[in-house]
C-alpha positions as semicolon CSV with decimal commas, in nm:
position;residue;x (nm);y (nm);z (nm)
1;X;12,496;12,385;6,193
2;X;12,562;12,082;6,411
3;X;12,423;11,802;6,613
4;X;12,331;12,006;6,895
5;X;12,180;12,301;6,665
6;X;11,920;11,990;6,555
7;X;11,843;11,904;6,920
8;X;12,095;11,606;7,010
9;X;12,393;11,718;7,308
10;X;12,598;11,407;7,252
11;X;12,864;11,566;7,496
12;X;12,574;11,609;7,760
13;X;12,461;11,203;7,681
14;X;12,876;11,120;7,786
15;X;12,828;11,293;8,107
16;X;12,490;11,119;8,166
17;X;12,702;10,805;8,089
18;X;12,975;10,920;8,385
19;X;12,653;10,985;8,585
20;X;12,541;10,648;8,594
21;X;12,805;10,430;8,604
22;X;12,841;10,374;8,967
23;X;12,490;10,240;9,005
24;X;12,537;10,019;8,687
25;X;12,855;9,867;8,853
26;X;12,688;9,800;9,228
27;X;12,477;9,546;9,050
28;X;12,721;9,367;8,862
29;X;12,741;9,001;8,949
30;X;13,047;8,793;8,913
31;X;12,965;8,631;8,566
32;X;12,982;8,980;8,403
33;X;13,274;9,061;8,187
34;X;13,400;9,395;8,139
35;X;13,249;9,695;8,206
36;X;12,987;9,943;8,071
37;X;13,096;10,142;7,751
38;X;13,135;9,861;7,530
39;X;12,890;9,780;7,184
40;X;12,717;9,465;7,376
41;X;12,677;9,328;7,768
42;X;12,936;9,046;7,812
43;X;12,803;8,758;8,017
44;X;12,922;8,448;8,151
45;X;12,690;8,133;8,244
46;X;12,707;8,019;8,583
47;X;12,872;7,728;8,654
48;X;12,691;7,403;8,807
49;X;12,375;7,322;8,520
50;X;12,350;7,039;8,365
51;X;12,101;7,120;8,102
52;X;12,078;7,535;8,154
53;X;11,784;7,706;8,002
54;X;11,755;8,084;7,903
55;X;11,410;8,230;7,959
56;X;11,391;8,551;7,847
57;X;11,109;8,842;7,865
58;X;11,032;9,196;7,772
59;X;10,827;9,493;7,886
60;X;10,761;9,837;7,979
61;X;10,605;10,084;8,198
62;X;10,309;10,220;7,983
63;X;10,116;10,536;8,105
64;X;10,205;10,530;8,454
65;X;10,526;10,741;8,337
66;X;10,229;11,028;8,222
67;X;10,212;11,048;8,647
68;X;10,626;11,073;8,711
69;X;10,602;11,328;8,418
70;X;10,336;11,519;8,567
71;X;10,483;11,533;8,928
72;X;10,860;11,517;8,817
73;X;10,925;11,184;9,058
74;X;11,157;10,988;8,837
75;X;11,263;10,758;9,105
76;X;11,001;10,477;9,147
77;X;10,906;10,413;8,734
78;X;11,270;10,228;8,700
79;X;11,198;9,924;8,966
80;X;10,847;9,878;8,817
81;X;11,012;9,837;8,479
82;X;11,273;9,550;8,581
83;X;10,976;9,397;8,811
84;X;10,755;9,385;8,489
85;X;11,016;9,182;8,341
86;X;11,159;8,976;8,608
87;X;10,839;8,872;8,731
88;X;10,782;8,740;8,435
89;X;11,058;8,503;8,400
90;X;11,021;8,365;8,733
91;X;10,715;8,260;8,660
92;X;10,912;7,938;8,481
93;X;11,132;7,912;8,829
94;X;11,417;8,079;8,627
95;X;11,680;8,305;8,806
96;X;11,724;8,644;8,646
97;X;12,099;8,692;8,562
98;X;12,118;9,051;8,365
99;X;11,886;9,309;8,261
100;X;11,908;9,585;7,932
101;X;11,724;9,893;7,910
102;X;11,608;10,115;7,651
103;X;11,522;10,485;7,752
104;X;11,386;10,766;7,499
105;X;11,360;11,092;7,516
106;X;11,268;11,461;7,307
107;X;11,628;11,609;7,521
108;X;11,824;11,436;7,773
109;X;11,757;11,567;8,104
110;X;12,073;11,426;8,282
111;X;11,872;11,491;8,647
112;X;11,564;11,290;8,557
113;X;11,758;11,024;8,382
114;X;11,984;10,971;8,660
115;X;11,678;10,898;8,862
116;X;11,511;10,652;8,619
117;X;11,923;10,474;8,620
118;X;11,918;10,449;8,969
119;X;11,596;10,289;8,970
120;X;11,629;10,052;8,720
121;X;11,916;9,972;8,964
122;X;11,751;9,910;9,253
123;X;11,579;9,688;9,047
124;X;11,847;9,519;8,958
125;X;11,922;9,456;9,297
126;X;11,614;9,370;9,440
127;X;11,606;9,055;9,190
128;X;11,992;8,964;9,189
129;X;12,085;9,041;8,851
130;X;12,312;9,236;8,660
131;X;12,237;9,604;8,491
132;X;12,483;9,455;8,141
133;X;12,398;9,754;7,936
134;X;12,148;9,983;7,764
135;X;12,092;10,248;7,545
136;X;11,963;10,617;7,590
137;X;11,837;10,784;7,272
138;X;11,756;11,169;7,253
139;X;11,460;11,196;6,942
140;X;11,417;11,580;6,955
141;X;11,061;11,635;6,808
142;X;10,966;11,293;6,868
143;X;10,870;11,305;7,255
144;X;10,718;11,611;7,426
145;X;10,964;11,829;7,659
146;X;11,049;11,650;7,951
147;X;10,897;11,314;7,855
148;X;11,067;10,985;7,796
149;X;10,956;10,584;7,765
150;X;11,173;10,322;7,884
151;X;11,165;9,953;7,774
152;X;11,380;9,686;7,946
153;X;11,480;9,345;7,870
154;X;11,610;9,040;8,103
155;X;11,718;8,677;8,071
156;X;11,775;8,399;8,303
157;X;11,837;8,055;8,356
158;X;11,683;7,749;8,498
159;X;11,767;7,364;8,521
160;X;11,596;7,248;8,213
161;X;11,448;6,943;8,430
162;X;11,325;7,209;8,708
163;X;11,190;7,436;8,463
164;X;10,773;7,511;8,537
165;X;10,579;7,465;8,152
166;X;10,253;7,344;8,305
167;X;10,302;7,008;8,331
168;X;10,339;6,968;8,720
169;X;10,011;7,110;8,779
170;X;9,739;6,887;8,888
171;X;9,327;6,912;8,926
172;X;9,336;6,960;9,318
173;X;9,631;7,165;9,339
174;X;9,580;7,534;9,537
175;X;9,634;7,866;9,448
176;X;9,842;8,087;9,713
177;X;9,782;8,464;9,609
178;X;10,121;8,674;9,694
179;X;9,973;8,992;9,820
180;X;10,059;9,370;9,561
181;X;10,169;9,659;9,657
182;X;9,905;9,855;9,461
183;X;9,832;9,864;9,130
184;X;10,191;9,788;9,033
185;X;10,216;9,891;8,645
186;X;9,876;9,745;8,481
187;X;9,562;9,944;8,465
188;X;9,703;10,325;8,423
189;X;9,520;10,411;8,095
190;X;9,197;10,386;8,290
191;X;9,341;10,506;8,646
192;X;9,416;10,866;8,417
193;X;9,091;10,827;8,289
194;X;8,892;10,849;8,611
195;X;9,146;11,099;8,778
196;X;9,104;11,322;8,447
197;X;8,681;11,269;8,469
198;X;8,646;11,309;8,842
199;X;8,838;11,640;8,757
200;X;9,101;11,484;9,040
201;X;9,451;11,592;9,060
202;X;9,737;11,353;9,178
203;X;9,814;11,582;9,493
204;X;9,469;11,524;9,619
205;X;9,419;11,298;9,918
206;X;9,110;11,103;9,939
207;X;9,007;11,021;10,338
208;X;8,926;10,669;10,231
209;X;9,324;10,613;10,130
210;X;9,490;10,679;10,472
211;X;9,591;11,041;10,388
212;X;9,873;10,973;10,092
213;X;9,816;11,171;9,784
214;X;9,695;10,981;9,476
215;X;10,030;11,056;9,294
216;X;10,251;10,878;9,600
217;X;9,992;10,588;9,595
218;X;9,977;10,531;9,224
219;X;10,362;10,574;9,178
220;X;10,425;10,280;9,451
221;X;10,637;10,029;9,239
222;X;10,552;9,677;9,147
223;X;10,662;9,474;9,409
224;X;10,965;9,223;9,311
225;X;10,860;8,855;9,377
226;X;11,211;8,701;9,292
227;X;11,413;8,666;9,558
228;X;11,162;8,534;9,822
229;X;11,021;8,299;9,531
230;X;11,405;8,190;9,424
231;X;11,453;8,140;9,799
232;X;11,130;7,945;9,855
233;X;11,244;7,678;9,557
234;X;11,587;7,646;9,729
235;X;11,414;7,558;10,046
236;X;11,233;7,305;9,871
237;X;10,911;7,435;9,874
238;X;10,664;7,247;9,622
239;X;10,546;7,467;9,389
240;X;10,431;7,337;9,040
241;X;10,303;7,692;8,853
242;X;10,282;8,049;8,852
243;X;10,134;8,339;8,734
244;X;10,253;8,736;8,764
245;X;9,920;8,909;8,738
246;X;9,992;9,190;8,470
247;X;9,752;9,352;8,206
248;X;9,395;9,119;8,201
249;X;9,437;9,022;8,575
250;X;9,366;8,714;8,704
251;X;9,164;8,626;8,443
252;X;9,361;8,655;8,195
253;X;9,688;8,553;8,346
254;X;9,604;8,280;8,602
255;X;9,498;8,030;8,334
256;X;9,843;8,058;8,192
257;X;10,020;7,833;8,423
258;X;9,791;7,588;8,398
259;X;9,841;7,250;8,218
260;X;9,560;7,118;7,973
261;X;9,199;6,996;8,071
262;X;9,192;7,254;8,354
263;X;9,064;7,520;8,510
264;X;9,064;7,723;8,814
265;X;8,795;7,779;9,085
266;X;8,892;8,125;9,262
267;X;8,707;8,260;9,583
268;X;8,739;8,657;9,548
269;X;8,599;8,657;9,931
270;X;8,958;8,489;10,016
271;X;9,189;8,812;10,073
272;X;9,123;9,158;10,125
273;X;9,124;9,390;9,861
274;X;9,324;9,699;9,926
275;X;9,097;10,008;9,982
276;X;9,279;10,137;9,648
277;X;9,093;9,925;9,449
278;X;8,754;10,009;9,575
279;X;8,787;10,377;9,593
280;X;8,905;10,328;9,199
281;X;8,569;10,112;9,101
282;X;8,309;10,360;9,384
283;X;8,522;10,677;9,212
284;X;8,499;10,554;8,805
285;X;8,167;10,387;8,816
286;X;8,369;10,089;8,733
287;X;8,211;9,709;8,733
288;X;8,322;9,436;8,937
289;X;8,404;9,232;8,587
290;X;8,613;9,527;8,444
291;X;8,798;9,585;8,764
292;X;8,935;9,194;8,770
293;X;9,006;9,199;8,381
294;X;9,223;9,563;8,430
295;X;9,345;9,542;8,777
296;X;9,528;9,260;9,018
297;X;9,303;9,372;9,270
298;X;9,522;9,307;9,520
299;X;9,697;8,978;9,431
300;X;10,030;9,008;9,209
301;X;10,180;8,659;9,207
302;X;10,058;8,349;9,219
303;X;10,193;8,003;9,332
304;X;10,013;7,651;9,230
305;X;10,121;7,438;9,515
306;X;9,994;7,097;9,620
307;X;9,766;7,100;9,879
308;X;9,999;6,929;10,192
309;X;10,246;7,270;10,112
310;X;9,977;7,558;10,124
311;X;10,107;7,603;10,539
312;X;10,428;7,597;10,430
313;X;10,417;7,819;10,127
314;X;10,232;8,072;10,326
315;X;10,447;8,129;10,611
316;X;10,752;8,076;10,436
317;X;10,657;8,491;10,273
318;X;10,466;8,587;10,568
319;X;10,818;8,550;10,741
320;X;10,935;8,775;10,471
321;X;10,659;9,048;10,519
322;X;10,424;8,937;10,210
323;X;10,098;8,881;10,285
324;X;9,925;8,525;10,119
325;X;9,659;8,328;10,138
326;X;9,480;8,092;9,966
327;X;9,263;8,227;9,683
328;X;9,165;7,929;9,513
329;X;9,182;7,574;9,325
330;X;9,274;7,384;9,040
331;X;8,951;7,186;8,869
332;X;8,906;7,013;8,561
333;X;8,776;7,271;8,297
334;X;8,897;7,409;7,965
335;X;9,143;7,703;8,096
336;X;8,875;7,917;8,231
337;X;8,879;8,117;8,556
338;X;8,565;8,020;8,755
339;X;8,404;8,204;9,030
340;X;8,466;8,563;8,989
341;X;8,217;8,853;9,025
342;X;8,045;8,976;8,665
């Protein structure tokens, strides 16, 4: 009896290793030292801070993998799981500089995994920072044939006197709602729920969703705010808070960015809400209130600018194809969101 006989191919997890190495190295940035193989990520600061901060943040992809499992599309689930992280970093104006990811699974499929890799990637790449490592760990008995769960980790770096905490926001200030691109990675426990009720399957294709099959619509990945934000700071845009709108929606994640003694008034009549959204609540039976506290609902970043740069802020990511608008304001209040539907 060996390894293998007990479910664990540790010559198939090398190959995977050869597999993926290519795509690993096309995000490297110049800081990194050394390559992939080693025990730990090496990583050198970038030059030119005074007083560098490193902000760091954690996540996963939760039950939207059930849907890549189900239609075997592996290629998507890896950008939502670096956008889940690098979102939230930004949030404190912080650049991401290298990401870490942890994948699981019952037996390494080196196809599937390869696809995850090369997401995670893209990732990457989309928000400028470095792939430094990982870890792939095959659990026979532990995950059901042809599943796996995948947890990343990032950190980057800010000025520590440019660094967002809350303190720059002021009662008066306005909220500029960065448009979604769907439900991003929030929400999935109930989406299955309805689909699974409704007696649905992913392949369908609803008339009121433009003819895409719920599988292709749910599996869009969250969108990646960094670069345009990162780019929008550098320009010298005035932007004292944000908020990535994750699990609890606005509600629950607006409020964060806010400093104390306030509030904030929201119009929900102020974008459009992607058809998505409202074929989700007319299909579930779903409330207005439990639809803003599960879903983003359209709106998956959000920038707390002073009113003389709302024109500014919003053409400066129309010009880069994201849709924002104004969605509300900062009022005295005790860290409540004020205004939505119940």
């Amino acid at each position: 009896m060996d390894y293998r006989d007990a479910g664990v191919d540790v010559e198939a997890g090398r190959e995977f290793v050869n597999r993926i190495k290519d795509s690993v190295h096309s995000t490297f940035r110049p800081e990194v030292l050394g390559g992939l193989g080693g025990f730990g990520g090496c990583f050198q600061l970038p030059t030119g801070y005074k007083e560098p901060v490193l902000v760091s943040g954690t996540d996963g992809v939760g039950t939207k993998l059930k849907i890549a499992h189900i239609l075997n599309r592996h290629d998507t689930v890896g950008i939502d799981l670096v956008a889940m992280c690098v979102n939230d970093v930004l949030t404190s104006g912080a650049e991401p500089l290298f990401f870490l990811d942890y994948v699981a699974t019952g037996k390494l499929d080196k196809e599937q995994l390869t696809q995850v890799v090369e997401g995670i990637a893209a990732g990457c790449k989309l928000s400028g920072c470095a792939l430094l490592g990982g870890e792939t760990a095959e659990m026979p008995g532990f995950y059901q044939a042809g599943e796996y769960d995948l947890a990343g980790f990032c950190v980057a770096i800010v000025e520590k006197s440019q660094m967002l905490n809350g303190s720059q926001v002021q009662v008066g200030d306005v909220a500029v709602g960065l448009a979604s691109t769907g439900v991003h990675s929030n929400g999935f426990s109930l989406v299955r729920k309805i689909i699974s009720d409704r007696n649905l399957s992913w392949n369908d294709r609803p008339e009121l969703l433009g003819g895409e099959t719920l599988g292709e619509l749910f599996l869009k990945p969250t969108r990646i705010y960094v670069q345009p934000v990162l780019a929008a700071l550098k320009a010298g845009l005035e932007i004292h808070g944000m908020a990535h709108i994750t699990g609890g929606g606005l509600p629950e994640n607006l409020p964060r960015c806010l400093a104390s003694g306030q509030a904030i008034k929201i119009n929900p009549h102020s974008w459009e809400i992607p058809p998505l959204f409202n074929w989700l609540a007319e299909t579930g039976g779903v409330s207005a209130e439990a639809m803003y506290n599960t879903f983003n609902m359209g709106i998956g970043f959000v920038l707390i600018v002073p009113p003389q740069a709302v024109d500014q802020t919003i053409s400066h990511f129309q010009a880069q194809d994201i849709s924002a608008a104004v969605i509300g304001e900062v009022v005295s209040g005790t860290g409540e969101l004020i205004g939505l539907p119940t």
